[in-house]
C-alpha positions in Angstrom: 66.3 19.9 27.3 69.6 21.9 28.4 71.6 20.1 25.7 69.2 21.7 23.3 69.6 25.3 24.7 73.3 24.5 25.0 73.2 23.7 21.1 71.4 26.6 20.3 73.1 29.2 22.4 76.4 27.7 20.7 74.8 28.6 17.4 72.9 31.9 18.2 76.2 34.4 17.9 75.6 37.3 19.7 71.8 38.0 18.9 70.8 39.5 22.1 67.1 38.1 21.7 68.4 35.1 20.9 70.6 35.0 24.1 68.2 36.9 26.8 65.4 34.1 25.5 67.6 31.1 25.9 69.3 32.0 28.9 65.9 33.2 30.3 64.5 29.6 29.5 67.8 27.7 31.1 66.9 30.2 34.6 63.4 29.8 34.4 63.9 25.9 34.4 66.7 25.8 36.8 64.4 28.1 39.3 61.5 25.7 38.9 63.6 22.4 39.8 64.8 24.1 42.9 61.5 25.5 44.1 60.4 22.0 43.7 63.6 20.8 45.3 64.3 18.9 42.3 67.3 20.3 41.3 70.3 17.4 40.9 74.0 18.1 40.0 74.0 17.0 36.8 70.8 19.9 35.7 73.3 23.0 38.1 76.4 21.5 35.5 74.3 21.7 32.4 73.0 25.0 32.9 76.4 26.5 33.6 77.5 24.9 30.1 74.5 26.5 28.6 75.0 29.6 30.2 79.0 30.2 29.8 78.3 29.5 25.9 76.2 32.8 26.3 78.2 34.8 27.9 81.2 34.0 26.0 79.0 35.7 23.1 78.5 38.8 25.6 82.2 39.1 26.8 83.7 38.3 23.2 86.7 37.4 24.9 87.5 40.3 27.1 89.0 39.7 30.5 87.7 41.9 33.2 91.0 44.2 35.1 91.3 43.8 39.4 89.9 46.3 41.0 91.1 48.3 44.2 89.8 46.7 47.5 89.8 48.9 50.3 91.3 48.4 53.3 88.7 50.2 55.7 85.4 50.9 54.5 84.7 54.9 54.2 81.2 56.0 55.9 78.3 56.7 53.7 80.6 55.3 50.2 80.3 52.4 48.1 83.8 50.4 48.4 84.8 46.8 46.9 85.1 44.9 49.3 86.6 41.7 47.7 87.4 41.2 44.1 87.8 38.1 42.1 87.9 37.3 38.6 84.6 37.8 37.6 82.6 39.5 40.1 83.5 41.2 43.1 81.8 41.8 46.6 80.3 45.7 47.2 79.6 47.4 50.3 76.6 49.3 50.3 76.2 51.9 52.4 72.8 52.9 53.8 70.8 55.4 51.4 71.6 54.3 47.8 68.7 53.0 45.4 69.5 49.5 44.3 65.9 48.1 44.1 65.3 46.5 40.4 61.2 45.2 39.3 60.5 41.9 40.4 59.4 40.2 43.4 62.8 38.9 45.1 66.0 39.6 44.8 66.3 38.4 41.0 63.1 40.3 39.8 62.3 36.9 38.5 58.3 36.2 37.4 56.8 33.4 38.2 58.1 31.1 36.0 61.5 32.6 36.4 62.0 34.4 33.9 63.7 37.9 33.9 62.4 40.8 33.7 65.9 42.6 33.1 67.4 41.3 29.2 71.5 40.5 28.9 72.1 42.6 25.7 75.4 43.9 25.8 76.0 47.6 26.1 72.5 48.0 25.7 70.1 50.6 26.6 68.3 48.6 29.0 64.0 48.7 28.3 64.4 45.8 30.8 65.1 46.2 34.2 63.0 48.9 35.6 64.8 50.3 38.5 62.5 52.0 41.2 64.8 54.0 42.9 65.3 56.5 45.9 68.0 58.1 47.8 71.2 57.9 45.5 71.7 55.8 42.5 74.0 52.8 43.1 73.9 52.0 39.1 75.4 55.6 38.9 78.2 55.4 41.2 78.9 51.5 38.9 78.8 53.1 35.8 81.1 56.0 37.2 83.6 54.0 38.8 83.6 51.0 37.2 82.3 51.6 33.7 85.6 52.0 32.3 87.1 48.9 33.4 83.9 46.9 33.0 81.5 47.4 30.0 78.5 45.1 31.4 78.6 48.6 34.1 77.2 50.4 31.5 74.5 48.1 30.2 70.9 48.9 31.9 69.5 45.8 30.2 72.1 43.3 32.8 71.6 46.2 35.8 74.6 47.3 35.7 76.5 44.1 36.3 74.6 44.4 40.3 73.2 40.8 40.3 70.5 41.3 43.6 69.3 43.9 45.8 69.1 45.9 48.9 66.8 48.1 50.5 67.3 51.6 50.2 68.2 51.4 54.2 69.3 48.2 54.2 73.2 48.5 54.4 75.9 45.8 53.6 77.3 43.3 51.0 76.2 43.5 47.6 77.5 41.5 44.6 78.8 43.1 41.3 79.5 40.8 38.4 82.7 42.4 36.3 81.7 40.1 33.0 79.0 38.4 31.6 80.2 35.2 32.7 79.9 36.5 36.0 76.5 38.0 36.2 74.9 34.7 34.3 77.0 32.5 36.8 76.2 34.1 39.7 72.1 34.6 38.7 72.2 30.7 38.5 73.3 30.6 41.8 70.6 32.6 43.0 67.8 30.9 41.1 69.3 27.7 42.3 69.0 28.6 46.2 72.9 28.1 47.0 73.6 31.3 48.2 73.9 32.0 51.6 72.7 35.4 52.9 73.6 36.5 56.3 71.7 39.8 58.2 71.3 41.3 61.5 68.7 43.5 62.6 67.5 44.5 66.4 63.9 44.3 66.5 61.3 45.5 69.1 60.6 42.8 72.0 61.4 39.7 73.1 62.2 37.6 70.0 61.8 34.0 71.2 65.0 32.5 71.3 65.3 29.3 69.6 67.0 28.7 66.0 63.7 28.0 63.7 62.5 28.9 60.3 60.0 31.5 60.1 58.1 30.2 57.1 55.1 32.4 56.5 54.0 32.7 52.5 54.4 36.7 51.3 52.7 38.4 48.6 53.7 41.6 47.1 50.9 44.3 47.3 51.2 48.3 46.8 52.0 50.1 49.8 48.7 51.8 51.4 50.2 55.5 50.7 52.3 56.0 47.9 51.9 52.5 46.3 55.4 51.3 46.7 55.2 47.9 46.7 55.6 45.9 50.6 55.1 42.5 51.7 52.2 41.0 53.4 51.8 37.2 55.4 49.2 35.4 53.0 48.2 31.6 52.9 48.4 32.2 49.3 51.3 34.3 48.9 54.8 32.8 47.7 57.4 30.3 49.7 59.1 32.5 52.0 61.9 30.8 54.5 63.9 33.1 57.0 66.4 31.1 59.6 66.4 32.4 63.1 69.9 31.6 64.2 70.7 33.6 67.3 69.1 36.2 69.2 70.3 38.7 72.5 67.6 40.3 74.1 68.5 43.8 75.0 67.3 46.9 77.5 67.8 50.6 77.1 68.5 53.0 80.0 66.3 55.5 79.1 63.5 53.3 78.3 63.0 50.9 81.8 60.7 48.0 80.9 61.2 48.3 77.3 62.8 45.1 75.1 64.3 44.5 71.7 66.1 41.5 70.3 69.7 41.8 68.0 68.9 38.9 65.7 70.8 37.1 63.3 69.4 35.4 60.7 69.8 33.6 57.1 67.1 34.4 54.3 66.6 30.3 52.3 64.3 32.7 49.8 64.6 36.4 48.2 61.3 37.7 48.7 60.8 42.0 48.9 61.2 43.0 52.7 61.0 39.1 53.4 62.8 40.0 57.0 60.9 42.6 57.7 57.4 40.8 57.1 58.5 38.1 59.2 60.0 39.8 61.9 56.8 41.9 62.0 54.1 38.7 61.9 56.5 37.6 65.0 55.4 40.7 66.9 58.4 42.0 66.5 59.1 44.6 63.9 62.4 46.3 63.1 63.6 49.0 65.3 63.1 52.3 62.6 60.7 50.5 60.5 57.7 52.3 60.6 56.1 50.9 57.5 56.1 48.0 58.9 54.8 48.7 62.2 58.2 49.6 63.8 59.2 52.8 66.2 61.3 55.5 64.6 63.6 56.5 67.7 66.1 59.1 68.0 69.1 56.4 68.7 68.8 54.6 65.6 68.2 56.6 62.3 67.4 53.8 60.0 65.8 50.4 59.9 68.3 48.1 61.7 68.9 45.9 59.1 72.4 44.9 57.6 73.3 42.4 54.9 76.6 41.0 57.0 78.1 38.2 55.0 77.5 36.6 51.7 78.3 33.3 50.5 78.7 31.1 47.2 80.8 29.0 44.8 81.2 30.9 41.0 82.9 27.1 40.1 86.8 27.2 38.6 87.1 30.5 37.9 86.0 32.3 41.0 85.9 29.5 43.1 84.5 30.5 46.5 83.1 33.6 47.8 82.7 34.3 51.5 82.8 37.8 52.5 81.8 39.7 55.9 80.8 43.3 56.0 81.6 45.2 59.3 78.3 47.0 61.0 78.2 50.6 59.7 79.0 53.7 62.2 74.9 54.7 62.7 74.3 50.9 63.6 77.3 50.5 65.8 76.4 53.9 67.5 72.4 52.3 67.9 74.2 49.5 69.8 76.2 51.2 72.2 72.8 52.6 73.6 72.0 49.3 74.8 73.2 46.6 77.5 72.7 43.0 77.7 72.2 40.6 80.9 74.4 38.3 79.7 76.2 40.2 76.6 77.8 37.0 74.6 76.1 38.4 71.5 76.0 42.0 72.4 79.6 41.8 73.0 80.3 40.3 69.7 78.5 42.9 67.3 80.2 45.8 69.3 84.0 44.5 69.3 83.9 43.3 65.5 81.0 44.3 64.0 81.0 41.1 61.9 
């Protein structure tokens, strides 16, 4: 079936229908093998053939520049954090809009199709972004858009390949080409990337590494209809990895608990942590909508997207990048003390 998308995609030219449906179909089947876990080597290599013929019809030969990585990341800006060839690793600062339609971090459908098209320099009818605080797609088309024309295309988001919370802070991947948004999608749909967060929760979280794998389903939120996630037997597959947890006191609050966590999402569903970490018993410190405390130490949800991880193949080869705790989440920390503060320790000296 992917030779026959590879055949067509090598005879399609740069019809954007043309591409956005055949590259839609080699996702859509590619997310269904691996939700099945069915997904071999062989179906990954074909779909990146099919898929580079594509986006050699978006880039039309253009080679993306290097762009600037900071050295030290600036409170409250966007900054690239790593850059290769064809993508390169953002850090997202707390309070810009990122959020695209869709379910998880894709906005694929259920039967994985997108719901943002790849037409190049488009206006972008696909893609509906649901945004608050600042516009990340802004700053991109800004800063980038000059270097990068998929930055200026609503229809392929701007080149920003997932999401983050509003609040959520952290690494964030751009793709600089077509190659690299298509690439790294596949990567996604396929379940090879590694996603690596944080968060301090209230209570004791039990301790032991385990998989917290409660089905979610997307409903609209109870007052203005933004959409959250609740546990349901007949929501979607939804796998978070408990991998190491400190419980931590207060001084000004004898008696009370909460848990730094780090964990590793499997699965991309909307607020997936959060849900979890609040059918534990344990909701996020700040997260009120999810049955959370707002407290005067902490001025967010503690939640941070620390290090992401996958392989773009020859071109890009590896990505593993870190992103250090923000100021507001370090300061949250230094509130608190630890019986035995291995973990504690670690999050204040490094933040990574």
């Amino acid at each position: 079936m992917l030779k026959e998308k590879e055949a067509c995609l090598a005879t399609s030219g740069s019809h954007s229908e043309d591409l956005n449906l055949l590259t839609s179909d080699v996702m859509g089947l590619v997310h269904s093998f691996a939700a099945s876990s069915l997904l071999d080597d062989s179906l990954l290599d074909a779909a990146v053939r099919a898929l580079e013929l594509a986006a050699a019809a978006l880039d039309s030969g253009a080679l993306a520049p290097r762009l600037r990585v900071e050295a030290a990341v600036e409170a409250g800006v966007p900054c690239v954090l790593e850059d290769l060839p064809s993508v390169c690793a953002l850090c997202k600062p707390p309070g810009w809009g990122v959020s695209v339609a869709g379910d998880d971090d894709l906005g694929l459908g259920a039967r994985g199709s997108r719901s943002a098209t790849t037409s190049p320099q488009g206006s972008g009818s696909g893609g509906e972004w649901r945004l608050a605080g600042k516009p990340l797609q802004r700053w991109v088309q800004e800063t980038l858009g000059g270097s990068c024309p998929i930055a200026l295309d609503a229809g392929a988001q701007h080149g920003l390949v997932h999401r983050l919370d509003v609040n959520t802070s952290g690494v964030l991947l751009f793709a600089k080409t077509y190659r690299g948004f298509l690439l790294a999608q596949l990567q996604f749909v396929a379940r090879k990337v590694r996603k690596d967060y944080v968060c301090l929760c209230h209570g004791q979280v039990s301790p032991e590494p385990r998989m917290l794998d409660a089905p979610l389903r997307s409903v609209p939120g109870a007052t203005d209809g933004t959409p959250t996630s609740i546990v349901d037997a007949g929501g979607q597959v939804a796998k978070t990895e408990v991998r190491a947890v400190a419980h931590l006191c207060h001084a000004r609050l004898p008696g009370r608990w909460f848990s730094l966590v780090e964990v590793r999402l499997h699965t991309g569903r909307r607020h997936q942590i959060r849900a979890h970490m609040a059918n534990e018993g344990c909701p996020l410190v700040g997260d009120v909508a999810y049955g959370g405390e707002s407290v005067d130490w902490c001025p967010r949800t503690f939640l941070h997207a620390h290090r992401l991880t996958l392989n773009l193949g020859k071109t890009d080869g590896l990505l593993d990048i870190s992103c250090p705790l923000p100021p507001d989440l370090l300061s949250a920390l230094s509130e608190l003390s630890e019986p035995e503060p291995f973990l504690l320790e670690k999050w204040r000296a490094t933040g990574l």
